[in-house]
C-alpha positions as CSV (number, residue, x, y, z in Angstrom):
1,X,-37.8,-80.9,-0.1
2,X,-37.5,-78.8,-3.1
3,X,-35.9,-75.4,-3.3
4,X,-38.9,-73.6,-4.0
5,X,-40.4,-75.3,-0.9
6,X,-38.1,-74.4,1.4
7,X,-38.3,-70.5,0.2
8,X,-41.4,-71.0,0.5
9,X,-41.8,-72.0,4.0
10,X,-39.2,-69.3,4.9
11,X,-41.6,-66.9,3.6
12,X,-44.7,-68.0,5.5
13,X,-42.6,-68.0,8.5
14,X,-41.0,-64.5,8.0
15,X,-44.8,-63.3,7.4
16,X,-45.7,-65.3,9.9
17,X,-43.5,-62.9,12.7
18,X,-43.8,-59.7,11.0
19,X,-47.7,-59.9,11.1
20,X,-47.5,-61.7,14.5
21,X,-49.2,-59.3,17.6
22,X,-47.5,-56.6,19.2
23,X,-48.6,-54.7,22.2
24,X,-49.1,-51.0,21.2
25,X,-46.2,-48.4,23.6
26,X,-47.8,-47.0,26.5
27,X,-47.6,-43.3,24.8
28,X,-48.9,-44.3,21.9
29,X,-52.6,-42.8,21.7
30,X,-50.7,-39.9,23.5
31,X,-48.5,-39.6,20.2
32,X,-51.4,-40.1,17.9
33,X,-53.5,-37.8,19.8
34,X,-50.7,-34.9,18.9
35,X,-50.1,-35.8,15.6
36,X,-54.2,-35.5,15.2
37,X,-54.4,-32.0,16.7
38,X,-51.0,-30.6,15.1
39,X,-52.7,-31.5,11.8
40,X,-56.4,-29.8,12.5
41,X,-54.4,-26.4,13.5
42,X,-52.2,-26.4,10.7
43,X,-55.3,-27.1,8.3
44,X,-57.3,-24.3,9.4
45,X,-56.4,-21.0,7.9
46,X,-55.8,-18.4,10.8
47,X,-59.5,-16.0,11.1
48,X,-58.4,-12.8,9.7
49,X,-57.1,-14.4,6.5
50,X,-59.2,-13.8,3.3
51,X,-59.1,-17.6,2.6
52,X,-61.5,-17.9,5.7
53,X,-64.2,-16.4,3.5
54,X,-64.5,-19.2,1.2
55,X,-65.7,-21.0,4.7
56,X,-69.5,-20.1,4.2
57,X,-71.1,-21.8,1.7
58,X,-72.9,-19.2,-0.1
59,X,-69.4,-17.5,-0.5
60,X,-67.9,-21.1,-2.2
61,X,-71.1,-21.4,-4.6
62,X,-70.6,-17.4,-5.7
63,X,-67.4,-17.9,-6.4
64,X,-67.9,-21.3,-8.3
65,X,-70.6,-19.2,-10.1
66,X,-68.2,-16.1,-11.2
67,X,-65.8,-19.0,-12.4
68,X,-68.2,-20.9,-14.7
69,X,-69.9,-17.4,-15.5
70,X,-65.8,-16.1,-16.8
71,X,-65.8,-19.7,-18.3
72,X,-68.6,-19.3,-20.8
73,X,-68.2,-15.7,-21.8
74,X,-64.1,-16.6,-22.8
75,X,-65.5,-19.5,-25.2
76,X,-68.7,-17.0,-26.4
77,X,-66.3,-14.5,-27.1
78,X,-63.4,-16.9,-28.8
79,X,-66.5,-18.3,-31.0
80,X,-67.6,-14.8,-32.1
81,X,-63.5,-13.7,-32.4
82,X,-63.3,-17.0,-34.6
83,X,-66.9,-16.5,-36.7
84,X,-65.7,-12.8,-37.4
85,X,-62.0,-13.9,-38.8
86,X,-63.9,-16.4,-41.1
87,X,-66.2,-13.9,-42.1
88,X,-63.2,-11.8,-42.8
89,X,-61.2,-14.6,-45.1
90,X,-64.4,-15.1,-46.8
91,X,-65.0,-11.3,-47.5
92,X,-61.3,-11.3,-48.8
93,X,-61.5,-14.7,-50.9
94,X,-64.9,-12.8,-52.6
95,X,-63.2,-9.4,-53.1
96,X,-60.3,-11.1,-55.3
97,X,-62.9,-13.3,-56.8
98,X,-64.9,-10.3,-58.3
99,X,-62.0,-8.5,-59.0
100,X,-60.7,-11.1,-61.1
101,X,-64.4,-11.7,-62.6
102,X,-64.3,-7.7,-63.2
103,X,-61.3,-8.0,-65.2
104,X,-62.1,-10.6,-67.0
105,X,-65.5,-8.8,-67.9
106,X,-63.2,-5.6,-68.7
107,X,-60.8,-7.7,-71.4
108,X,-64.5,-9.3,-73.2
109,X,-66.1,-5.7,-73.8
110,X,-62.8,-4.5,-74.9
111,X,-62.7,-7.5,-77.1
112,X,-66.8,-6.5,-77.9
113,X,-65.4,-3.1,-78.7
114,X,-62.7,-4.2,-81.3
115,X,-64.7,-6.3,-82.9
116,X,-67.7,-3.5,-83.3
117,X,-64.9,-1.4,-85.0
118,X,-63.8,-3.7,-87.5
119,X,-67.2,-3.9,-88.4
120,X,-68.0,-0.3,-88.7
121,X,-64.4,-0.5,-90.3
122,X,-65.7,-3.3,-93.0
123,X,-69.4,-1.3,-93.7
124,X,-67.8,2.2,-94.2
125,X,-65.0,0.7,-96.6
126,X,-68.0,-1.2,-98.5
127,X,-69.8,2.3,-98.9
């Protein structure tokens, strides 16, 4: 026999006695049976406790309600908070944009000016 076959078959056998039947102890289901109800009264909140509230169900689906409801109006109001600092840059971005156009319009008619002069300059000296 090979060595894998021989761990092999030690295997099967050692699975073979672990998995084998046992007879349960005789205080077993009294064990379990503790474990069980130690569990239930250390899951249920004690009756005066606000947490007992959310017991009824129209009390849970209020609650669930004021959550989603809170939910929505923090995105509505982050969208409008967003939308109105957009607006803002945009207002700002436009502001410079016509003051830079006015300025621009403010050096042409003071070169429209100049050049009206020198005219007028030009006819009176030809006079």
């Amino acid at each position: 026999m090979t060595d894998v076959n021989k761990q092999t078959n030690r295997l099967e056998d050692a699975l073979k006695h672990a998995l084998r039947r046992h007879d349960a102890p005789e205080d077993f289901t009294q064990r379990v049976m503790a474990r069980v109800a130690a569990q239930e009264s250390a899951e249920q909140p004690p009756h005066d406790s606000w947490l007992s509230l959310f017991t009824q169900p129209i009390v849970r689906w209020a609650a669930l309600a004021a959550v989603a409801a809170a939910m929505i109006l923090g995105v509505h109001v982050y969208t409008v908070r967003r939308e109105r600092a957009q607006g803002e840059a945009a207002k700002q971005r436009l502001m410079l944009a016509l003051r830079v156009a006015g300025s621009k319009l403010q050096l042409a008619k003071a070169k429209v000016n100049e050049m009206n002069m020198n005219q007028n300059k030009a006819r009176q000296v030809k006079e």
